[in-house]
C-alpha positions as CSV (number, residue, x, y, z in Angstrom):
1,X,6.0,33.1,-31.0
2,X,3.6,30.2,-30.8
3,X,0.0,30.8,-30.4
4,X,-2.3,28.8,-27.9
5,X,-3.5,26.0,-29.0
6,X,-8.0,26.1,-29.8
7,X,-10.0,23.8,-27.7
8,X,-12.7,21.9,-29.9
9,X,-16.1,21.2,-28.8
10,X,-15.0,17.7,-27.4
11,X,-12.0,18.9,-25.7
12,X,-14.2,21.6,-23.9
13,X,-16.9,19.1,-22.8
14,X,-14.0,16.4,-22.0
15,X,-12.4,19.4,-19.9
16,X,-15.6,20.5,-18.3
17,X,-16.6,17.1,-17.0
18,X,-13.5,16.4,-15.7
19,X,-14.1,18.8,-13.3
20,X,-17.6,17.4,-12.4
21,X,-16.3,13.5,-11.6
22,X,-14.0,14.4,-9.2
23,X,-16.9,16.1,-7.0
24,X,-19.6,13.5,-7.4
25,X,-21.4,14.5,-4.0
26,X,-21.7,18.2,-4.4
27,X,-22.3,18.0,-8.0
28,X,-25.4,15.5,-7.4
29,X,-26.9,17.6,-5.1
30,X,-26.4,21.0,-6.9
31,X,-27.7,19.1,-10.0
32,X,-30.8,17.6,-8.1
33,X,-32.1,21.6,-6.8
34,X,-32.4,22.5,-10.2
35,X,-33.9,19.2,-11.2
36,X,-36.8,19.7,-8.7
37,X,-37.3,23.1,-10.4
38,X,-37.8,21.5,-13.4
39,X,-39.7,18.4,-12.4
40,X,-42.1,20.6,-10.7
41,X,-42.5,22.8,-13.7
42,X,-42.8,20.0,-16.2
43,X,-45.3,18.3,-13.9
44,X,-47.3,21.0,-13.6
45,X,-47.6,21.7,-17.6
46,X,-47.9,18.0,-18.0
47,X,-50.9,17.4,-15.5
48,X,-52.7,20.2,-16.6
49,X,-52.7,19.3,-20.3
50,X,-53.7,15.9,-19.5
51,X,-56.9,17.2,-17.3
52,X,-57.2,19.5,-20.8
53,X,-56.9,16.6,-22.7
54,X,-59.0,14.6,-20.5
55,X,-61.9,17.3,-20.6
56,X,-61.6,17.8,-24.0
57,X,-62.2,14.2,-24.9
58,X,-65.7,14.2,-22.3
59,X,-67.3,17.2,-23.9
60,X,-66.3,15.3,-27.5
61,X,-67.8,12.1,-26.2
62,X,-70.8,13.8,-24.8
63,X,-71.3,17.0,-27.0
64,X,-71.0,20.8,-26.8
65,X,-74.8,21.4,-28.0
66,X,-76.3,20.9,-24.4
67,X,-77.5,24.0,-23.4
68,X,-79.3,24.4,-20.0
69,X,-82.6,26.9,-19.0
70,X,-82.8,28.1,-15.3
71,X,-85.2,30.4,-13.6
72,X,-83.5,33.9,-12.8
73,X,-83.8,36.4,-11.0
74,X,-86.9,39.1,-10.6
75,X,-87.2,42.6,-11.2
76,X,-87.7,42.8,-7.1
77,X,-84.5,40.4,-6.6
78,X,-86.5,37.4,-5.9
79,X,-86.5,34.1,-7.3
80,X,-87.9,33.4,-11.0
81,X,-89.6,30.3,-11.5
82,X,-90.3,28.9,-15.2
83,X,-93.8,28.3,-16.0
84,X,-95.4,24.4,-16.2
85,X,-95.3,24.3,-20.1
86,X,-91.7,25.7,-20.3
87,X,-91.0,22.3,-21.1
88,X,-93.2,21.4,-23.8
89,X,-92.9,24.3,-25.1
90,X,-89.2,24.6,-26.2
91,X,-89.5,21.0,-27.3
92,X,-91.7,22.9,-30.3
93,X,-88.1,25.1,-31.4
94,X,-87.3,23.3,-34.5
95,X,-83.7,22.8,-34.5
96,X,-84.3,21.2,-30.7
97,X,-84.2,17.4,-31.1
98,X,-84.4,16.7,-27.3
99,X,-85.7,18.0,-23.7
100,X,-85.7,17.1,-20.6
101,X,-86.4,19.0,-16.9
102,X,-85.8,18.5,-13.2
103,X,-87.5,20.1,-10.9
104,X,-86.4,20.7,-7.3
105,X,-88.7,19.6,-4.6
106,X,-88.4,22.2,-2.0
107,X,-88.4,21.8,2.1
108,X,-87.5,17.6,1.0
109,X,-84.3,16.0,2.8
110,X,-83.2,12.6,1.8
111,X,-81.3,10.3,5.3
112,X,-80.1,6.5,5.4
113,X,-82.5,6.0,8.3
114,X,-85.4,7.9,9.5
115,X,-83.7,8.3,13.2
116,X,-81.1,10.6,12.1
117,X,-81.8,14.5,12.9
118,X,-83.3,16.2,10.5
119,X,-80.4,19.1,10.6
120,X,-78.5,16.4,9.4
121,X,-79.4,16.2,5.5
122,X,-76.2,15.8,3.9
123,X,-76.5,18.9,1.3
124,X,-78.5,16.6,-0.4
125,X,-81.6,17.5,-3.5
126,X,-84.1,16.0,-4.4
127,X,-85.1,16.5,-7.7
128,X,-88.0,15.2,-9.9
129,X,-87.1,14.0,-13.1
130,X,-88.1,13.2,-17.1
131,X,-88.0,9.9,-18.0
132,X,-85.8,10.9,-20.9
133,X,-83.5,12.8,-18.4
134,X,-80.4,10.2,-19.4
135,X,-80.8,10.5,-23.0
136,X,-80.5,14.2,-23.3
137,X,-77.7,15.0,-20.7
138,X,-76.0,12.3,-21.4
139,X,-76.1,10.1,-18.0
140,X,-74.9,6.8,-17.3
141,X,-75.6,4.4,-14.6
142,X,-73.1,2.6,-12.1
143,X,-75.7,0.4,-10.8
144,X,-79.5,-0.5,-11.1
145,X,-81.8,1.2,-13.8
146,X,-83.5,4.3,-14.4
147,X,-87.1,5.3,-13.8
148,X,-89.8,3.9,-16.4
149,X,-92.6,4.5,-16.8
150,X,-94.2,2.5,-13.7
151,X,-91.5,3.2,-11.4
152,X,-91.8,6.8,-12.2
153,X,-95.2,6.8,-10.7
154,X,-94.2,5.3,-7.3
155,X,-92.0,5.4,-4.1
156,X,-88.9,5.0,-6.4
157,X,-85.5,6.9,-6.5
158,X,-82.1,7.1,-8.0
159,X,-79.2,8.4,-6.7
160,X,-76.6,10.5,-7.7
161,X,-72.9,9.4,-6.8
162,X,-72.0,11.5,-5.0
163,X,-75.6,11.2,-2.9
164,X,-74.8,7.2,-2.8
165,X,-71.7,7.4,-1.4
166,X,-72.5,10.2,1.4
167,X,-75.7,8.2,2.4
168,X,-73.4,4.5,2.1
169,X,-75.4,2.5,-0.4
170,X,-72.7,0.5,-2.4
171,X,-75.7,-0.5,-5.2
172,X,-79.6,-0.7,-5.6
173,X,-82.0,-3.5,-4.0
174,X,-85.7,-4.1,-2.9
175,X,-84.7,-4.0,0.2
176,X,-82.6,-1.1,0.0
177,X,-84.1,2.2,1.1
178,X,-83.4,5.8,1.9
179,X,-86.1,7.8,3.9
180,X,-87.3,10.8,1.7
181,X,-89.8,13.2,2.5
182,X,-91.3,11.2,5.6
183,X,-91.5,8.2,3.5
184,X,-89.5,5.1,2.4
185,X,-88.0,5.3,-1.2
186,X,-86.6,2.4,-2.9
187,X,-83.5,2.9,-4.4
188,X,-83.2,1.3,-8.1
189,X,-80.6,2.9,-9.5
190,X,-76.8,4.5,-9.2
191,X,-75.8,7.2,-11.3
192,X,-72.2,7.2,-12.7
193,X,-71.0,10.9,-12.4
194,X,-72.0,13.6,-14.6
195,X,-69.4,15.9,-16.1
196,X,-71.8,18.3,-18.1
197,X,-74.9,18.0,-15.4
198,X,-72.7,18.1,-11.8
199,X,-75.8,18.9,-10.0
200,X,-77.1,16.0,-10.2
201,X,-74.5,13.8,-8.5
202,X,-75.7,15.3,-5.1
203,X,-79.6,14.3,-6.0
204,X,-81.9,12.2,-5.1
205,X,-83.7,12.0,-8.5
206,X,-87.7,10.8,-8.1
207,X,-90.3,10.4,-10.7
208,X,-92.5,13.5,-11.7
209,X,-95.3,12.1,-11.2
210,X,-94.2,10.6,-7.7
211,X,-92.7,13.7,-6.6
212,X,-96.2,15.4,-7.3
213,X,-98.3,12.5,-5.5
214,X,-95.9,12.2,-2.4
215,X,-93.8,15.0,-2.1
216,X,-96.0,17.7,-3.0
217,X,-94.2,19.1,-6.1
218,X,-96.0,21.8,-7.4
219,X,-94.8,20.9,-11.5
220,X,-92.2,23.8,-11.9
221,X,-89.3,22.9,-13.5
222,X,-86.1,24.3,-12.2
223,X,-83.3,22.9,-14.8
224,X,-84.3,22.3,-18.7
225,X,-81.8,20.8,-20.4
226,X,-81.9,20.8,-24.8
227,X,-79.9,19.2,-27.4
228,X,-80.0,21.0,-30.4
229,X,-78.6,20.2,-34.1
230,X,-74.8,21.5,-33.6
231,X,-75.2,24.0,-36.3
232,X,-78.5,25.9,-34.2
233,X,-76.8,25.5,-31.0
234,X,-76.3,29.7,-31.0
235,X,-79.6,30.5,-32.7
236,X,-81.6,28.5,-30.5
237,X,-79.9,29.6,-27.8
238,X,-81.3,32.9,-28.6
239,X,-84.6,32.2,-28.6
240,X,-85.1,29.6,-25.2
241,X,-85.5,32.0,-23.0
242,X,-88.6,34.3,-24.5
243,X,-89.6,30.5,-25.6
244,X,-89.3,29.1,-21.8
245,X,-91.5,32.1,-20.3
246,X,-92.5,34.6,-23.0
247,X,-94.2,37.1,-20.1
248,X,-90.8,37.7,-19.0
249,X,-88.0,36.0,-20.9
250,X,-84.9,38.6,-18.4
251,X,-86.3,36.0,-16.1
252,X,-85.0,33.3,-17.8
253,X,-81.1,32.2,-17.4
254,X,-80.0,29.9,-20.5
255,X,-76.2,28.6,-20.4
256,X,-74.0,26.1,-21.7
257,X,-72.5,23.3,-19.7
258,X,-69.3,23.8,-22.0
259,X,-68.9,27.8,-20.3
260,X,-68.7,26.3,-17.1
261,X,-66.0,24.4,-18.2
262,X,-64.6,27.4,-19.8
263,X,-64.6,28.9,-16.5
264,X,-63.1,25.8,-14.6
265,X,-60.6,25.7,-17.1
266,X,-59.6,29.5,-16.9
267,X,-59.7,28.5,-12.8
268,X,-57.1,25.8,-13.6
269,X,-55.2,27.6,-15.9
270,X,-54.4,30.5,-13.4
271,X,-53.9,27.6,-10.5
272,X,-51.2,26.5,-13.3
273,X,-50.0,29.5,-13.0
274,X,-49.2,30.2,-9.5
275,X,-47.5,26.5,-9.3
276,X,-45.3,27.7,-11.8
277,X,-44.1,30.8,-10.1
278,X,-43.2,28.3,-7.4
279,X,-41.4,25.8,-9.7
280,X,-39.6,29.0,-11.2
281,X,-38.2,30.2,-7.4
282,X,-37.0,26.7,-6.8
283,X,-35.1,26.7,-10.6
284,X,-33.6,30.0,-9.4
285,X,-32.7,28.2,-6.1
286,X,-30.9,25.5,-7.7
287,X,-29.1,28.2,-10.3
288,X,-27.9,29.7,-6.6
289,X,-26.6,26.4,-5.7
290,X,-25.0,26.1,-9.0
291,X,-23.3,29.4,-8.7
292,X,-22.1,28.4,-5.3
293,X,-20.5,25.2,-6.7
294,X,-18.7,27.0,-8.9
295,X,-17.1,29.8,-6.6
296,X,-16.0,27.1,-4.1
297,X,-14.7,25.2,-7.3
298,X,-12.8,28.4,-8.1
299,X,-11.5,28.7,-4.7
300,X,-10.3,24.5,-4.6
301,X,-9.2,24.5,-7.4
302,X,-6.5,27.5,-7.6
303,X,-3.2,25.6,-8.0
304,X,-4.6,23.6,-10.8
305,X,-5.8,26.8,-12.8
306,X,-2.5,28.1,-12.3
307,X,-0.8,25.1,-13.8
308,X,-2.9,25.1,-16.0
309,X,-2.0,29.2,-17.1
310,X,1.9,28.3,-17.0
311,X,1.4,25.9,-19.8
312,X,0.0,28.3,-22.1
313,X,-3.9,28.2,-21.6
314,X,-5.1,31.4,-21.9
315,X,-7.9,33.4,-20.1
316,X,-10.6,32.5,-22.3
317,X,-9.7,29.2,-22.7
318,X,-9.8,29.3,-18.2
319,X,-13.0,31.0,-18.6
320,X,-14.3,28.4,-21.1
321,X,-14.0,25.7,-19.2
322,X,-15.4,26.6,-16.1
323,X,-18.6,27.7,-18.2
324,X,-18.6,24.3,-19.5
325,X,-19.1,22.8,-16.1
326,X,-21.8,24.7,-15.1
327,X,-23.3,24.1,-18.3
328,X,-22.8,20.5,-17.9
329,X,-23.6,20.7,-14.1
330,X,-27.3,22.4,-15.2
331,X,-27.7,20.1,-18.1
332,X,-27.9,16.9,-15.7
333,X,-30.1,19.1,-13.3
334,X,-32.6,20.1,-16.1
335,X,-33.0,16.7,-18.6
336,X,-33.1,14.8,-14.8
337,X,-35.8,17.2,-13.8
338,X,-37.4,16.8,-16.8
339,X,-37.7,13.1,-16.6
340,X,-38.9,13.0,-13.1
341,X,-41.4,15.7,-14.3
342,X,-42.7,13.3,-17.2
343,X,-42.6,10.5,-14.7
344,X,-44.9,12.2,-12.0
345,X,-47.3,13.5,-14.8
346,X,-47.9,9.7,-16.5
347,X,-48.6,8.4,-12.6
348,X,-51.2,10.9,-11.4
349,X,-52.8,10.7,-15.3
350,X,-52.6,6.8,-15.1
351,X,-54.4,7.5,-11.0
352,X,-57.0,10.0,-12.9
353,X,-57.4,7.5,-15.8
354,X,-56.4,10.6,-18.0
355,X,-54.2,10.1,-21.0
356,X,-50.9,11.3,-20.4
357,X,-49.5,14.8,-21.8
358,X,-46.5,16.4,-21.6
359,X,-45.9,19.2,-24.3
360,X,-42.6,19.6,-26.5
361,X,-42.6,23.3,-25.6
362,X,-42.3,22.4,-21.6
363,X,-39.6,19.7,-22.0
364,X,-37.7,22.0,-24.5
365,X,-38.2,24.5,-22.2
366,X,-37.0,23.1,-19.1
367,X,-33.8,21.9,-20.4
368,X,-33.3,25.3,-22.2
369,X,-34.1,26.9,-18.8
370,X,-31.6,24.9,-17.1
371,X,-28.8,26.0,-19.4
372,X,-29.7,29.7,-19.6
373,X,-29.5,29.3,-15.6
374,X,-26.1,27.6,-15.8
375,X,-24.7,30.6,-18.2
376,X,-25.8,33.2,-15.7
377,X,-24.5,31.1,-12.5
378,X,-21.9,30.3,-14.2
379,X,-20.6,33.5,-15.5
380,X,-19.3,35.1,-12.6
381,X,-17.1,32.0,-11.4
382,X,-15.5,31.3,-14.6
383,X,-14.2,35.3,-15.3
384,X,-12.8,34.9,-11.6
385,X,-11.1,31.8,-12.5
386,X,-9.8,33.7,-16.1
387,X,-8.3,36.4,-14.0
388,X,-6.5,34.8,-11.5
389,X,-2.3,35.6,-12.5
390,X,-0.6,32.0,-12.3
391,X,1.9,33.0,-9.7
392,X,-0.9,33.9,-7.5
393,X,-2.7,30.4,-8.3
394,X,0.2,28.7,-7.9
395,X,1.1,30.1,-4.7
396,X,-2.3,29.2,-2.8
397,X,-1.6,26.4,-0.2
């Protein structure tokens, strides 16, 4: 008795894809649900490693040994304030090679004209500021030039970016003013925006000693901002706040820029999350569509798997080839997902100015996805196929 003949690896794919070209249609679109699974998954991996990438090259470029002091809270719940000589003060801790301090000017609003309500402020700070404020946080400028030590001393601001762009000024002039405090300000200077100091892109930043001559600024700083040598940045973090106010240092709130972006990271992360869940219930939706393929491919396809049995192929050998097109069928899905995925994530990170990163693990992943997807909605279709008798498949109209 002669025994059936093995199929090869080739043969199986060569059988398997046969089956796929002569449904072009109904394969693309099976193959393109599962490929929006995946492009959404890959996407998502992709554009949140490059905003990891991207905020991991800022904090290099502008340093992790920033910390910040802020007043806290006091015993009675109110509001702390950090004394005069806070500043001077912690610039005395050895390992600190910088300080600088801004202090919010309170009851102050900051408008284009001095006709517009005075409801109307915009959200907008204003701060007084060091003249080494730039150095020690870090800050750039998009236009004009910082305070010196004239300007400092007179009707003379700089805005944040995001306070430039509610209030409409494109770039600094002598003619260009913003009304601030009852009184016109000129405007000298645009701040690019500040990754490790975001407070300070919706301020109006003023001189100390301007704020204190016009604006009635009572000398209290409310942010202090140190750079310390990278290997003190825990031990002086210890010791800022009994060093800021040493009457009542549980007054004192000292912090990192770099744990907010812990945090905002951990936010993004989670966000990540949830966006994968949904790029997960469109893979399994495209794994149903695949399945359904396949049972109507079952069902068309009858008198050719029972001509198929009457020349000797066996049940397994049936079985195997119908898994092979639904392997093949969520192959195309998930390597044409994960292209599109890669695709979408180098656009936005080219948008975002963000370098561009997709991990191994996701694209690997995908694609495995795709075929452990397949296998499962392929299963069920192909034992059907293996267990229809050939009289029976031959005898369907």
């Amino acid at each position: 008795m002669l025994s059936p003949a093995r199929l090869g690896p080739r043969d199986v794919a060569r059988v398997g894809g046969a089956g796929l070209r002569t449904r072009p249609l109904r394969v693309f679109l099976s193959a393109l649900g599962i490929a929006i699974g995946i492009a959404a998954m890959t996407a998502v991996v992709g554009i949140s490693s490059s905003s990891r990438a991207d905020l991991d090259r800022t904090l290099a470029a502008l340093g992790t040994n920033l910390l910040t002091v802020a007043p806290g809270d006091t015993m009675l719940g109110g509001t702390a304030t950090l004394p005069i000589e806070s500043v001077s003060m912690i610039s005395r801790i050895g390992p600190v090679n910088q300080v600088a301090a801004i202090g919010k000017v309170p009851d102050t609003n900051v408008y284009r004209t001095d006709k517009i309500p005075a409801a109307e402020s915009g959200g907008i700070t204003v701060q007084a500021a060091h003249l080494d404020l730039p150095d020690t946080v870090g800050v750039t400028l998009a236009a004009g030039i910082w305070l010196n030590a004239a300007t400092e001393r007179y009707p003379a601001v700089v805005l944040g970016s995001a306070t430039a762009r509610r209030l409409g000024i494109a770039g600094p002039g002598e003619d260009i003013q913003v009304y601030l405090g009852r009184r016109w300000f000129t405007v000298v200077g645009i701040l690019d925006p500040v990754p490790l100091a975001p407070e300070l892109d919706s301020a109006a930043l003023v001189g100390w000693g301007a704020a204190q001559t016009y604006l009635d600024f009572d000398g209290h700083p409310t942010t202090v901002y140190t750079r310390s040598d990278d290997n003190a940045v825990e031990a002086v973090r210890g010791v800022l706040a009994a060093t800021a106010n040493p009457h009542a240092p549980s007054e004192v709130k000292v912090s990192r820029p770099s744990d907010a972006l812990a945090a905002r990271q951990a936010t993004s992360r989670a966000f990540t999350g949830l966006l994968l869940g949904l790029g997960a219930v469109a893979l399994l939706v495209g794994g149903v569509g695949v399945a359904n393929t396949m049972v109507i491919s079952v069902l068309e396809r009858r008198p050719e798997i029972g001509l198929r049995r009457s020349l000797g192929a066996t049940r397994g050998q049936i079985r195997l080839q119908f898994l092979a097109e639904s392997l093949l069928l969520s192959a195309l899905g998930g390597v044409g997902g994960v292209v599109l995925g890669i695709a979408v994530t180098t656009i936005y990170a080219a948008t975002q100015s963000m370098p561009a990163i997709v991990p191994v693990w996701a694209m690997a992943g995908g694609v495995g996805a795709t075929l452990v997807i397949g296998a499962i909605a392929g299963l069920y279709p192909a034992i059907r196929a293996a267990r229809l008798a050939p009289t029976e498949a031959l005898a369907t109209p």
